[in-house]
C-alpha positions as CSV (number, residue, x, y, z in Angstrom):
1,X,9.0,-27.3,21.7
2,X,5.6,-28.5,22.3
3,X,2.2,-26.1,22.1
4,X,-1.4,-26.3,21.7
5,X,-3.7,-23.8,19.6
6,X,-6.8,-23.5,17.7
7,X,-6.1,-24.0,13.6
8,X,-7.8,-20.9,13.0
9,X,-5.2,-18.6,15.3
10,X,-2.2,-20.3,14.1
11,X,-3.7,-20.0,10.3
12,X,-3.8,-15.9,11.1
13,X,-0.3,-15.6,12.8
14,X,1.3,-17.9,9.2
15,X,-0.5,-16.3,6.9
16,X,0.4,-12.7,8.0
17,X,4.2,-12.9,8.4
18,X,4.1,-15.4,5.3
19,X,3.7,-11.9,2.8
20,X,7.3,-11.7,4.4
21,X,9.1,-14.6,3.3
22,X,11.8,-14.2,0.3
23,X,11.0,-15.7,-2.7
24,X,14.7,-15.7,-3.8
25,X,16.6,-18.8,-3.1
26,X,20.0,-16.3,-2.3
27,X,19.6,-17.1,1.0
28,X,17.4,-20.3,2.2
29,X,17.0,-19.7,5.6
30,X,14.5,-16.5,4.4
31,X,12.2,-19.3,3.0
32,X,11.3,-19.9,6.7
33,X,8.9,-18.7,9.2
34,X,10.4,-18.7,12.5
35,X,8.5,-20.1,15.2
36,X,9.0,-19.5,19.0
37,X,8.1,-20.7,22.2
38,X,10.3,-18.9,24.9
39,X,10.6,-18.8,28.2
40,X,10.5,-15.2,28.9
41,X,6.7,-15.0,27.3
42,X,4.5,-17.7,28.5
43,X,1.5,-18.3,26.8
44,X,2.8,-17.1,23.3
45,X,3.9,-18.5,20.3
46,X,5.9,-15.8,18.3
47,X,5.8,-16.4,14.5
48,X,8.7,-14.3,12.7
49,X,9.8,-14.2,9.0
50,X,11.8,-11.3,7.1
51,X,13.8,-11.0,3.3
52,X,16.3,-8.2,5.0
53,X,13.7,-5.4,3.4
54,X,10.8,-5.9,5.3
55,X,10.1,-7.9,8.7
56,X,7.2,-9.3,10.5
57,X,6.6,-10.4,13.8
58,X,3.2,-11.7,15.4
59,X,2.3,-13.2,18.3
60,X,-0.8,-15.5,19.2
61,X,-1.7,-17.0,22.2
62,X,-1.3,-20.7,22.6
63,X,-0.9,-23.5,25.5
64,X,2.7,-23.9,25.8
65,X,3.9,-27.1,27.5
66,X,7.6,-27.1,26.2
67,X,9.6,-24.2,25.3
68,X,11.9,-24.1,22.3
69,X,12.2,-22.5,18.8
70,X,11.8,-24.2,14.9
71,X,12.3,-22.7,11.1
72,X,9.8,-24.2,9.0
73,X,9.5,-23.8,5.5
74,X,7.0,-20.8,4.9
75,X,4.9,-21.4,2.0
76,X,4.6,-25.4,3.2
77,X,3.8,-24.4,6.2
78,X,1.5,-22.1,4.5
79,X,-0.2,-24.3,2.3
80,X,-0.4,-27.3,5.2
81,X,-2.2,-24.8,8.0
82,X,-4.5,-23.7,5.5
83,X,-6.0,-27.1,4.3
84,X,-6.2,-28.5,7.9
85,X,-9.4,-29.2,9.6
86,X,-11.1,-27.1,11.9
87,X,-10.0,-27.5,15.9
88,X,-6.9,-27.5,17.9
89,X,-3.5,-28.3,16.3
90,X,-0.4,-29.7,18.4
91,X,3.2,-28.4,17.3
92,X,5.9,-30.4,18.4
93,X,9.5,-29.9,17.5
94,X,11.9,-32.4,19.6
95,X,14.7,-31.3,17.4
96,X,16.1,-28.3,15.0
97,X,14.7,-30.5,11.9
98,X,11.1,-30.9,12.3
99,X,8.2,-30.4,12.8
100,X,5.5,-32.0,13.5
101,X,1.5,-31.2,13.5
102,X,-1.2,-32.9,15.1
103,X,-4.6,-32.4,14.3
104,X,-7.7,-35.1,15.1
105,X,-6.2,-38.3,14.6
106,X,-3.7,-37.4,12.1
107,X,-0.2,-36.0,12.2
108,X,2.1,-34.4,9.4
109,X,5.7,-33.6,9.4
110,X,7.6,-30.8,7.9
111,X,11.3,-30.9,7.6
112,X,12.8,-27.8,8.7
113,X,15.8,-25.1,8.7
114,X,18.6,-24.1,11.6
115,X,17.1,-21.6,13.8
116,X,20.2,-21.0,14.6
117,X,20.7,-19.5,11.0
118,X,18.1,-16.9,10.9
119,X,18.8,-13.6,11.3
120,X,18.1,-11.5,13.6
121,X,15.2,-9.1,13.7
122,X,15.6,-5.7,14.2
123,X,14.6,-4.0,16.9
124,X,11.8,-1.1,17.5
125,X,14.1,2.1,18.7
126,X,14.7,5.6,17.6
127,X,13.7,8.9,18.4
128,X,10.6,9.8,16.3
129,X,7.4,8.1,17.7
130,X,4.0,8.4,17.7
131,X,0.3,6.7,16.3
132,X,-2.4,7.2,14.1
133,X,-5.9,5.7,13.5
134,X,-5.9,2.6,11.7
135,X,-8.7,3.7,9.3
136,X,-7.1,6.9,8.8
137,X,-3.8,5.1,7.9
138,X,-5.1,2.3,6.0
139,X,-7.5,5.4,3.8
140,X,-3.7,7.5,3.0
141,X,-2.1,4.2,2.0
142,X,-4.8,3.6,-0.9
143,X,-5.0,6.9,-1.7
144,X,-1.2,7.3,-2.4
145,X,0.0,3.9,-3.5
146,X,-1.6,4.4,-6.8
147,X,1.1,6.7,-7.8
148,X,4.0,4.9,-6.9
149,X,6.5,3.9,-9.4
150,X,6.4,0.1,-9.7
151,X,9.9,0.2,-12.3
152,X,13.3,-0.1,-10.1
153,X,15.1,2.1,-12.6
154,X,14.7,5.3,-10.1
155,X,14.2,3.2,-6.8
156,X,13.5,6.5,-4.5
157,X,9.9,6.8,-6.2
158,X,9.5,2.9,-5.5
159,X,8.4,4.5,-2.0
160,X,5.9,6.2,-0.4
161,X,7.2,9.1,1.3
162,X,5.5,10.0,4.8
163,X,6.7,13.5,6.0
164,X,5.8,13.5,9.8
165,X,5.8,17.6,11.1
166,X,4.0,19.1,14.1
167,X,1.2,19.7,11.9
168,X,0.4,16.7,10.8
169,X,1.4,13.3,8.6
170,X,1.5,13.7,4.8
171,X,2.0,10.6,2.6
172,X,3.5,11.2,-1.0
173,X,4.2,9.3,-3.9
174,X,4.5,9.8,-7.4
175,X,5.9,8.0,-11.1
176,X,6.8,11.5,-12.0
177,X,4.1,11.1,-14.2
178,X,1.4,11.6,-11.3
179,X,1.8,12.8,-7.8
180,X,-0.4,11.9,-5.1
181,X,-0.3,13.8,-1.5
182,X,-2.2,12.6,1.7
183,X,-3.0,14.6,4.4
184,X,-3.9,13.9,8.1
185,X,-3.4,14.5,11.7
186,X,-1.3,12.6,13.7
187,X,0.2,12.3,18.0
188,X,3.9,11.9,17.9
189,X,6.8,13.3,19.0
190,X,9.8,14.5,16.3
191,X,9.5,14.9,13.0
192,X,11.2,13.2,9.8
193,X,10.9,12.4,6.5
194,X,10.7,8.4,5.5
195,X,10.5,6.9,2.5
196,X,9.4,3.3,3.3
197,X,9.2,0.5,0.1
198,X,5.5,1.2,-1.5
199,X,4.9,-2.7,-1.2
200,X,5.7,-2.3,2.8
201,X,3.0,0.5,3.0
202,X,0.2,-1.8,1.5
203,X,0.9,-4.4,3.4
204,X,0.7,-2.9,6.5
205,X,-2.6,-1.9,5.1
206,X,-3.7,-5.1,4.4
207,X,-2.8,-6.8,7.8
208,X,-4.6,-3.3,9.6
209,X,-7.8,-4.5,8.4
210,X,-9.7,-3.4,11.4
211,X,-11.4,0.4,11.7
212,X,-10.7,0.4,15.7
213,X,-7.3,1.3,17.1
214,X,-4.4,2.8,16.5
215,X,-1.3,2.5,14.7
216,X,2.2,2.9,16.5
217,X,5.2,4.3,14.4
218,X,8.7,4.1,15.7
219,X,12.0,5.5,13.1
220,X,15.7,5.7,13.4
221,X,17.7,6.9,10.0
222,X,17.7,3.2,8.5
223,X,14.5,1.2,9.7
224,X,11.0,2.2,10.8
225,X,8.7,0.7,12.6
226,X,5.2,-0.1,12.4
227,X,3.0,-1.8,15.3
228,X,-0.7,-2.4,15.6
229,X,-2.9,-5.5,17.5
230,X,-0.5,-8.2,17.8
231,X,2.0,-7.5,14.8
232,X,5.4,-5.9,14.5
233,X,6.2,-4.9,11.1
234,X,10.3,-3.8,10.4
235,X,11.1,-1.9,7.0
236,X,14.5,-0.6,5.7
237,X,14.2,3.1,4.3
238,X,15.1,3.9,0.8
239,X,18.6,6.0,1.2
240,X,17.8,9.4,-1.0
241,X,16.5,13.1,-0.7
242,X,12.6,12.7,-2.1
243,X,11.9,16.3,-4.2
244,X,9.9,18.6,-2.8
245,X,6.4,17.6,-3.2
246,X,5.5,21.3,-2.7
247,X,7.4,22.8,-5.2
248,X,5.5,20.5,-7.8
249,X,2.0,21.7,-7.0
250,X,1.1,24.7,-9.2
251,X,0.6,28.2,-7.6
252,X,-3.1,29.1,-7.1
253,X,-2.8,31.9,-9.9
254,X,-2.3,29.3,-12.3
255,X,-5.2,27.3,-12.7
256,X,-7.4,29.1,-15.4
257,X,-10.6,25.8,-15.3
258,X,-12.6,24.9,-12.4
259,X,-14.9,22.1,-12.6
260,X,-17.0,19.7,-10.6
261,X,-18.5,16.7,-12.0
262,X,-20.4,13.6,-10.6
263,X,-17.4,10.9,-9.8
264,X,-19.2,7.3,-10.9
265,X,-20.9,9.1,-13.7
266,X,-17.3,10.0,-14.6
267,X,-15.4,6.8,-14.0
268,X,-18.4,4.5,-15.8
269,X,-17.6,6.6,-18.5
270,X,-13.7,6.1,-18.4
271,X,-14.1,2.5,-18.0
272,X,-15.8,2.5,-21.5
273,X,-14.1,4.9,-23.5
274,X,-10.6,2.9,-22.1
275,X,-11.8,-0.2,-23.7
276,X,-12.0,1.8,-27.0
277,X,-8.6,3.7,-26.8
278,X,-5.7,0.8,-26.7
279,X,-3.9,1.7,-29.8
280,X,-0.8,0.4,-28.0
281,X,0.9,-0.3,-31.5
282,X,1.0,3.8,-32.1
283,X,1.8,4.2,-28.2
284,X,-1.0,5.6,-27.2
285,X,-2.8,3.2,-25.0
286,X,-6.0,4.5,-23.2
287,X,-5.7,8.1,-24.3
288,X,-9.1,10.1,-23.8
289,X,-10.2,13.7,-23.7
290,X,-11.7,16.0,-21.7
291,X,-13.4,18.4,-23.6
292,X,-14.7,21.0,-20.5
293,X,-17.7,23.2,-21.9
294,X,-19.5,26.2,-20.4
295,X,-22.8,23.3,-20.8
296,X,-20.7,20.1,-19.6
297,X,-18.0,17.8,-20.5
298,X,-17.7,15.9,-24.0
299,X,-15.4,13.2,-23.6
300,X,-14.0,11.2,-26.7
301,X,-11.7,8.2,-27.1
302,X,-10.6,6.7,-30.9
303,X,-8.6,3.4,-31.6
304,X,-8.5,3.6,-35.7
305,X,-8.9,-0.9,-35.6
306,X,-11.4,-0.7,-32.6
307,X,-13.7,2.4,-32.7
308,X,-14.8,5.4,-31.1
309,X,-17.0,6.8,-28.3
310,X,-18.3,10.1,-27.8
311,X,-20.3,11.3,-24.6
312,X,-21.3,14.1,-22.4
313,X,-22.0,14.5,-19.0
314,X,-23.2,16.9,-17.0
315,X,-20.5,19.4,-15.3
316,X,-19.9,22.9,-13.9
317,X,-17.6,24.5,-15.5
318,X,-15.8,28.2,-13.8
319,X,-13.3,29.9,-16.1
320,X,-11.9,28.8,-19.5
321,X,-13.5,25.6,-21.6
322,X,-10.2,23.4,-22.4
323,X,-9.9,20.3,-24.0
324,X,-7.2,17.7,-22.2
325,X,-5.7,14.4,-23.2
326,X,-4.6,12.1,-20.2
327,X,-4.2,8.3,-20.0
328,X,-7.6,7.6,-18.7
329,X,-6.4,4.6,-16.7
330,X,-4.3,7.5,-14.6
331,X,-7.4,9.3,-13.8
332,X,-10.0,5.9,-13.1
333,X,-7.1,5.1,-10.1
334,X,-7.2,8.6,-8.4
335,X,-11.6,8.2,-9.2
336,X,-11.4,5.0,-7.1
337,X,-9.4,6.4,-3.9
338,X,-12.1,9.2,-3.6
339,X,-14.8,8.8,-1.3
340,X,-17.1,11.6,-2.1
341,X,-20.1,12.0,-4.7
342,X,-18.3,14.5,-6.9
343,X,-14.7,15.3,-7.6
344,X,-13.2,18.3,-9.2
345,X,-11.0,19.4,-11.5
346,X,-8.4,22.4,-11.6
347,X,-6.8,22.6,-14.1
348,X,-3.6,25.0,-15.3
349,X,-3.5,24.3,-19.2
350,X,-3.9,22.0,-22.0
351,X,-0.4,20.4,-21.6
352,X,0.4,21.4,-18.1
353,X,-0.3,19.6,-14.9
354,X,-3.8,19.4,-13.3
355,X,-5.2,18.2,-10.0
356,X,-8.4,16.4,-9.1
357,X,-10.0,16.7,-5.1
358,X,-12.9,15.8,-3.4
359,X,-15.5,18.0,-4.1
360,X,-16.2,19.6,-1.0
361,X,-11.9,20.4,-0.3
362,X,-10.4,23.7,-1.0
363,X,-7.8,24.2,-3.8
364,X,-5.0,25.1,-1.3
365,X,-6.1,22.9,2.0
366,X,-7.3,19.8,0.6
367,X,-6.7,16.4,2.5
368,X,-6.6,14.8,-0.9
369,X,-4.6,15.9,-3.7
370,X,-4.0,14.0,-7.3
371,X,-1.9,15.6,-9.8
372,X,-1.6,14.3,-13.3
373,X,0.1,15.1,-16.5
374,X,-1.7,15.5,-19.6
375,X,-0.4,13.6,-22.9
376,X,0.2,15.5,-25.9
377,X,-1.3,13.8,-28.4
378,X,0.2,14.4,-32.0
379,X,-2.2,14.0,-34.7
């Protein structure tokens, strides 16, 4: 193999399949990045790495003058691009165990796996299809992810769920102790219900950086997926019947506190009072309240060796004034996914679930929802 390219394409096409490499030494041909130069796709150079949960697949234009195909170690190949000078690279590979850059009047060599030994990638089939916006999906991804479990002890909620019907694309996750639900339109064809690794969902947000285009999603029963500019991205699905999102959200009869309050107001306000609440030796690390009145909220936080805050903001309040303990580090993450000026608050009980919207959605058709738990607090 023998190619010409600009450092700064070849630095993109590494550093995005790269989030792919295994960092487990089970296997050591998952180390590597594949690299391709085949005959069947002149002018490309296909970059390929996977750890048999997620895959990646991008390909770059380059000048190809021989074909052929090399495994080089990913994060040294990684490291190398990255701290190469600006201008055209040449890679050369005249056998399965090298490979060997050119830049100005240098040249570096990396020793390298058996293509021969990687695995194959899967391949985009199956009978649901259709696309989004980038923006939109990149928006639901940060919106949900907060919510995901990050513990493998109950892998299902690990995932984000994305429930694709003719109405639309809803993305779900939830630590049982929060649930967040994502709501938006979508053109495809079938519909299904995925649950796809949390850490595959942010990636592919990461790597869709741009706010023009659109996102293609493919799904069979085991894999999905996921193809936008000039990357592929493969993910297994997490075997296992999510619960019914639906059946979580409180009936509309039961919320007995309506408020709407100014959302950095609210959240420069969290951020202090959660510096004053870690009393994690008593197990109740960041715990605030929400003390709704009929003339605004009073919120308070107390760690007995630290201190205490006390303040009030201004808020509308339609209904019952309540007083509500919740972790506030729960509440600053769904603060930081909303867009809007103000959020609001409905809210069931003092120990039951709430939710928190964007101002300006309705209670029962809101793009955005975030439900949260309150903590009782024994004194």
């Amino acid at each position: 193999m023998k190619l010409n390219l600009q450092k700064d394409d070849l630095l993109y096409a590494v550093a995005a399949v790269a989030r792919a490499v295994s960092s487990k030494n089970t296997m050591p041909i998952l180390s590597g990045i594949l690299l391709q130069a085949p005959a069947d796709q002149p002018g490309k150079l296909i970059l390929s790495a996977t750890d048999l949960e997620l895959a990646m697949e991008c390909m770059i234009d380059a000048e190809i003058e021989e074909n052929g195909q090399v495994v080089a170690p990913g994060r040294y190949l990684l490291d190398l691009v990255r701290h190469l000078p600006e201008g055209p690279v040449t890679l050369i590979s005249g056998n399965k165990d090298e490979l060997i850059l050119n830049y100005e009047q240098s040249q570096s060599n990396i020793r390298c796996l058996d293509p021969d030994e990687f695995p194959a990638l899967p391949t985009a089939e199956g009978d649901l299809h259709g696309h989004i916006p980038l923006a939109v999906f990149r928006r639901m991804v940060k919106q949900v992810s907060i919510a995901a479990a990050t513990d493998e002890v109950r892998p299902l909620f690990t995932g984000v769920l994305i429930d694709l019907t003719e109405q639309g694309l809803t993305m779900v996750a939830s630590d049982t102790h929060r649930l967040a639900i994502a709501f938006d339109d979508w053109q495809g064809e079938g519909e299904a219900k995925l649950i796809i690794p949390c850490r595959t969902m942010q990636e592919i947000a990461r790597l869709a950086s741009g706010d023009e285009g659109l996102i293609e999603i493919t799904a069979s029963r085991n894999q999905a997926y996921f193809k936008f500019d000039n990357i592929v991205l493969a993910s297994r699905v997490i075997a296992g019947q999510y619960p019914d999102y639906n059946q979580v959200l409180p009936l509309p009869s039961l919320y007995k506190t309506h408020t709407v309050i100014q959302r950095e107001r609210l959240t420069l306000a969290l951020e202090r009072a959660a510096l004053l609440s870690r009393d994690v030796a008593r197990g109740k690390a960041n715990i605030v309240c929400l003390h709704w009145q009929a003339d605004g909220l009073l919120l308070t936080a107390e760690a007995p060796d630290v201190g205490h805050i006390h303040e009030e903001l201004p808020a509308t309040l339609e209904g019952e004034e309540m007083c509500v303990n919740y972790n506030a580090r729960y509440l600053l993450d769904a603060l930081k996914v909303i867009d809007e000026e103000s959020v609001a608050f409905h809210l069931t009980g003092e120990t039951t679930p709430g939710i928190i919207l964007p101002a300006s959605q309705e209670l029962t058709k809101s793009a955005y929802t975030y439900l949260v738990l309150p903590i009782r607090v024994t004194r």
